[in-house]
N, C-alpha and C positions, 0 to 999 in steps of 0.2 A: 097024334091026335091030342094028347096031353095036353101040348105045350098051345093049344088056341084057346081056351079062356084064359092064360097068364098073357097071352098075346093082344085079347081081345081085352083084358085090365087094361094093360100097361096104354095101348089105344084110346081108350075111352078118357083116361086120366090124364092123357097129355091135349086130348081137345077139349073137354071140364078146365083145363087151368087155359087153353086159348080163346075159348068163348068169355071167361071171367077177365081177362086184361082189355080186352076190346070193349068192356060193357065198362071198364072203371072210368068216372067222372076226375077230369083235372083237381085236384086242391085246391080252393082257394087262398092264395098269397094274402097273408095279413099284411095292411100298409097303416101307414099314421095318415090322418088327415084332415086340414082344416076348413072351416065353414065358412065361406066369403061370406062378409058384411060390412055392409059401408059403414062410414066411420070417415070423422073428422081428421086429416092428415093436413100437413104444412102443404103449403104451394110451392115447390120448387123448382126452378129455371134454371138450366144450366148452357153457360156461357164462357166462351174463352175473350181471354182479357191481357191486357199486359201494362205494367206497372209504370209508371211515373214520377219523378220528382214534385211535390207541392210547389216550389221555388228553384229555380236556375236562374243565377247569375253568373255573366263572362264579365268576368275582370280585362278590364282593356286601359291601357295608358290614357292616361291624365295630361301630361307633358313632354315635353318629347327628347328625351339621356340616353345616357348609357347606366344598363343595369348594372349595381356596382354588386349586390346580393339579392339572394332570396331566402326569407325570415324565417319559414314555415316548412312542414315534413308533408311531403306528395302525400296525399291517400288519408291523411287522419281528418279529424271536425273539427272545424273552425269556431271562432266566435264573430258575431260582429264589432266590426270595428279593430283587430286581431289584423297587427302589421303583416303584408305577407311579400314585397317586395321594398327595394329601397332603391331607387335613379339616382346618379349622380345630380345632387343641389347645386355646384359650383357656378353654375353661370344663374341660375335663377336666383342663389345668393347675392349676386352681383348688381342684377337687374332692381334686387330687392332695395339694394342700398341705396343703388341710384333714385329710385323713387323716394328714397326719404328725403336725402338732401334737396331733391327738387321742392318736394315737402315744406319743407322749412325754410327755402330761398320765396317760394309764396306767401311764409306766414310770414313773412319779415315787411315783404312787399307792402299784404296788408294791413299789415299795424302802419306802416309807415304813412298809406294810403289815409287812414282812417285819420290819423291825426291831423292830416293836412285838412280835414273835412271839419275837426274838434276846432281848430284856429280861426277857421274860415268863415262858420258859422255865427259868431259875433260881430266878426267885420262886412258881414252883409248886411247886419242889423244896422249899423252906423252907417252905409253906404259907401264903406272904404273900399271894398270892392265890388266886382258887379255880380247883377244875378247870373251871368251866366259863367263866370268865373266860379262861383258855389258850385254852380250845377256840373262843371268839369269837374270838379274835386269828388264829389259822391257818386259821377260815376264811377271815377276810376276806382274807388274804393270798392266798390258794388263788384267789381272787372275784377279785383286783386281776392275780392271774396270766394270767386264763382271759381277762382282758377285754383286757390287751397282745398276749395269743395274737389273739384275735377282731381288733382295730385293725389287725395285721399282718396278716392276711390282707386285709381292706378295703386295705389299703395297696395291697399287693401287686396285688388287681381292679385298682386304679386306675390301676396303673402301666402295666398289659396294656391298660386300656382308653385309657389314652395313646399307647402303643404301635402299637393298632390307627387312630390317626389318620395314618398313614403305612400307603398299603395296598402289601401287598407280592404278586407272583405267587408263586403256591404252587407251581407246576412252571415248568419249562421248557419253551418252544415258542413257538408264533406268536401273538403277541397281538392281537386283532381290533380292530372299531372302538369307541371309546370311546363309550360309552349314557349319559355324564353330560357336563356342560361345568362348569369356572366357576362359581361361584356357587350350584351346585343343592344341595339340600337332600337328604343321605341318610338312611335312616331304618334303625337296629337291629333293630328288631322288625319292621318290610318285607322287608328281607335287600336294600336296592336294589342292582339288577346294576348293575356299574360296568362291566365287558367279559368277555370269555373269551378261554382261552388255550387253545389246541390244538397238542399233540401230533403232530407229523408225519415223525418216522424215531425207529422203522421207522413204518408204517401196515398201517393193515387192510385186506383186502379181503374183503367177506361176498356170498355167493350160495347159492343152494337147486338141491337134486338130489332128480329124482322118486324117490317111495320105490321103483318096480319098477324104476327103472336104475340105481337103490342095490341094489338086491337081487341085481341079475344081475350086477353087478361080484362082489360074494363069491361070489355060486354060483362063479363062473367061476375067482376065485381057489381054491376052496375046492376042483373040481375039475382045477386044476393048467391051465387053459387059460392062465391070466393070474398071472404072476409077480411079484412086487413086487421091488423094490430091498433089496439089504443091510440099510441102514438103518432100511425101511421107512418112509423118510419117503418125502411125496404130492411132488411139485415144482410150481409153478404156474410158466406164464408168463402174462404180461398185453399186450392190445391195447388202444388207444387205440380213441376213436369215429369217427378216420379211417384207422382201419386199421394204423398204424403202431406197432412192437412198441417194449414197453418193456422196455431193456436188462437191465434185473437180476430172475432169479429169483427166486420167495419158494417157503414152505413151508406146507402143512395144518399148524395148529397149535389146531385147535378143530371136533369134530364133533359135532353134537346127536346122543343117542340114541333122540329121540323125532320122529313124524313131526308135522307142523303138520297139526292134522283139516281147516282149512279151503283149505288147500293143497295137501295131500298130500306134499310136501316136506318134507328134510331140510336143517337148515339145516348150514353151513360157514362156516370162517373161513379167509383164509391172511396171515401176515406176509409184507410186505416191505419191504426197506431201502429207504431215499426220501432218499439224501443230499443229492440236488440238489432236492429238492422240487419236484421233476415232479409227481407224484401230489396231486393236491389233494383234501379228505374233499366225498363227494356225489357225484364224477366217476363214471358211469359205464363201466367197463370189458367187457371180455370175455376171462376168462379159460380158460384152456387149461393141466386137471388130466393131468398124466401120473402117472395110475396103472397103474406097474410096464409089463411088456412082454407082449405079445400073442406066444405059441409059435406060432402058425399064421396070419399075417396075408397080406393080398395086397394088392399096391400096382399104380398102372398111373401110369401116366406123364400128368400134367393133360393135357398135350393132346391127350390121346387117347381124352378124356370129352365128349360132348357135352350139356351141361347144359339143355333148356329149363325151361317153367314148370309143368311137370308130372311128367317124370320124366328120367332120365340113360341114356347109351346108349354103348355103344361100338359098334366095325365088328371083326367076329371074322373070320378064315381058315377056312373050310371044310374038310371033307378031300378035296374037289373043286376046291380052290384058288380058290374063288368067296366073294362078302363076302358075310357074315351080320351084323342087324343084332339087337345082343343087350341085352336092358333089364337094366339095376342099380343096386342099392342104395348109395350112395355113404356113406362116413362123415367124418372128417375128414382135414384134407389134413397131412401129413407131409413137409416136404422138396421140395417143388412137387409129388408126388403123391397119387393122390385112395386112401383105404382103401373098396376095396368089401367092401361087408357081404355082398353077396346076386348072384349074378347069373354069377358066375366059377368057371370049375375048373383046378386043376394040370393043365399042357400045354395049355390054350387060348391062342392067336397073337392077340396084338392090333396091331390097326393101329395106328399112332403119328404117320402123315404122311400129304400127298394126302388129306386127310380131305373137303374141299371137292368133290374128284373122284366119291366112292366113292357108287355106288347100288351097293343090294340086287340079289345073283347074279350083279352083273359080274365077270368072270374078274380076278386078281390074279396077280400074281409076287412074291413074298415074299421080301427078302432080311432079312440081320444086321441087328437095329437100329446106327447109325452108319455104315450103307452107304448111305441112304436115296435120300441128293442127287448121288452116282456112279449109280448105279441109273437115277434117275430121266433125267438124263444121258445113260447111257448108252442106254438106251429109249428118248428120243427120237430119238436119232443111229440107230438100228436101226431105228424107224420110216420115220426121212427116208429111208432109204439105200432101203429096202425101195419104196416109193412111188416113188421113182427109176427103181428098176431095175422095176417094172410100166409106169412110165409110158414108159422107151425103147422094153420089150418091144412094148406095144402099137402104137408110131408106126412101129417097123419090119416091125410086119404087116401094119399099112395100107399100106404103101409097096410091100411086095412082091407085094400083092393088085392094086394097079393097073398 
């Protein structure tokens, strides 16, 4: 009989500690979090593009030899006017001479011509000879003129067409690989490609924009949503295929006004300077148009987006202080933040940390964003202390109970 109030303690004290764990309220999770507010942000478009030469020129025969050399090293920059093949001259030399001597068997002709016209000219005046005797003489001089004129210009072809057995690059830039060797046979009337020469600062970058996300950039300008720049020019930046930006700015410097029917696209161009000749023509890019600035934009903090493979989501503040989880439209990122299109309004709290923590309706405590990791800190040290001080309370009930 003793032993049933130690039995009826020991009873009592372990349903006191089961009724008090079932009455305890969750903690609320200190989070960081920021205050959606619109706010002026750039307009950014992002599009894939891929790079271009400003100028390509194909070097093609002039005359038609045998290549005897080639002046230049494949793959380095040219200059204009930078010898870069040599044809054999020998028969165009030939052809060259011959046209002289014809040359000068003309100018002989008419000198000879013309004085027979100097003699004749007085002896028409005395009537020693006839007028039509005069008039044969200046033609013929006239004939012996027209055929010196005709010789010099053959001359002249020939000289050009000597000339063209030294081929020269017509621009400036990088000259490719040589499509002739040694010995090959070029052909005038073929046009044979001897190499090309490409253009590469500045360079092009061309890409297409759907004509309804062309459309609703004007609306939006034309409605005063989206601002443009002083200058109105477009700005481009450029990514590489691994992500990595390319240092120097270019500009829109070319818009189609017509849409491509099979596309639906509008085409674009933008320059950029390519000193170091990073940029190579064909390279694939992705560029990023900043058209002008967005009056009412909202940004969120990346890491406070959770991206899967279907849609994007942040963790919102309730006004019950409990996480909501809220879907949106994400656009491009700005600054390490994400621009949502769709999903957000002025004075919604986003979470920004503890994101790994947060289910749906569990209770939060929301501080300043940049207080997050004091917070979090400080909340555990309030939990331990608290845990503490239930876990004395209890052991000193048991003790007073027996």
């Amino acid at each position: 009989m003793k032993f049933r109030p130690l039995l009826a303690a020991v009873l009592c004290a372990l349903a006191g500690c089961s009724g008090n764990s079932e009455s305890e309220a969750p903690q609320a999770l200190p989070v960081e979090t920021v205050t959606i507010k619109e706010e002026q942000i750039p307009n950014i478009v992002e599009l894939p593009g891929r790079t271009e030469a400003v100028r390509i020129a194909e070097v093609r025969a002039r005359v038609t030899g045998i290549v005897q050399r080639r002046l230049y090293e494949e793959g380095v920059d040219v200059g204009a006017g930078q010898p870069l093949f040599r044809i054999d001259p020998s028969e165009l030399r030939a052809s060259y001479a011959q046209s002289e001597a014809s040359l000068a068997r003309a100018r002989a002709t008419a000198t000879n011509a013309q004085a027979v016209v100097d003699r004749y000219k007085p002896l028409v005046g005395e009537n020693a000879i006839s007028q039509q005797e005069y008039d044969a003489a200046v033609a013929a001089a006239r004939e012996a003129k027209a055929n010196v004129a005709q010789i010099k210009a053959e001359l002249q072809a020939a000289s050009l067409q000597l000339g063209y057995t030294t081929v020269e690059a017509p621009i400036s830039g990088r000259a490719g690989r040589a499509q002739v060797t040694e010995g090959a046979l070029v052909s005038q009337p073929e046009g044979t490609l001897m190499t090309r020469i490409e253009q590469l600062d500045p360079i092009y970058v061309t890409f297409s924009q759907a004509a309804d996300d062309m459309l609703a950039i004007r609306r939006a300008i034309t409605e005063g949503k989206v601002v443009l720049n002083d200058n109105d020019k477009v700005e481009v930046s450029l990514k590489f295929s691994d992500g990595t930006d390319y240092p120097i700015k270019g500009v829109i410097d070319f818009l189609d006004y017509s849409v491509d029917e099979n596309t639906g696209t509008v085409a674009m161009r933008a320059t950029f300077p390519n000193p170091d000749k990073l940029l190579l023509p064909g390279e694939f890019v992705r560029a990023r148009l900043i058209a002008g600035q967005r009056k009412a934009g909202i940004l969120v903090p990346q890491k406070a987006v959770v991206i899967s493979a279907t849609n994007a989501s942040v963790f919102v503040v309730s006004k019950d202080s409990t996480v909501q989880v809220r879907q949106v439209e994400v656009g491009t990122m700005v600054d390490k933040s994400w621009v949502i299109e769709k999903g957000l309004e002025p004075g919604d709290q986003v979470i920004v940390n503890n994101i790994q923590k947060l289910q749906p309706d569990m209770p939060v405590k929301p501080v300043q964003q940049g207080k997050g990791k004091a917070a979090d800190a400080q909340g555990d040290r309030e939990a331990a202390a608290k845990s503490g001080e239930k876990q004395s309370s209890r052991s000193k009930t048991a003790s007073e109970k027996q």
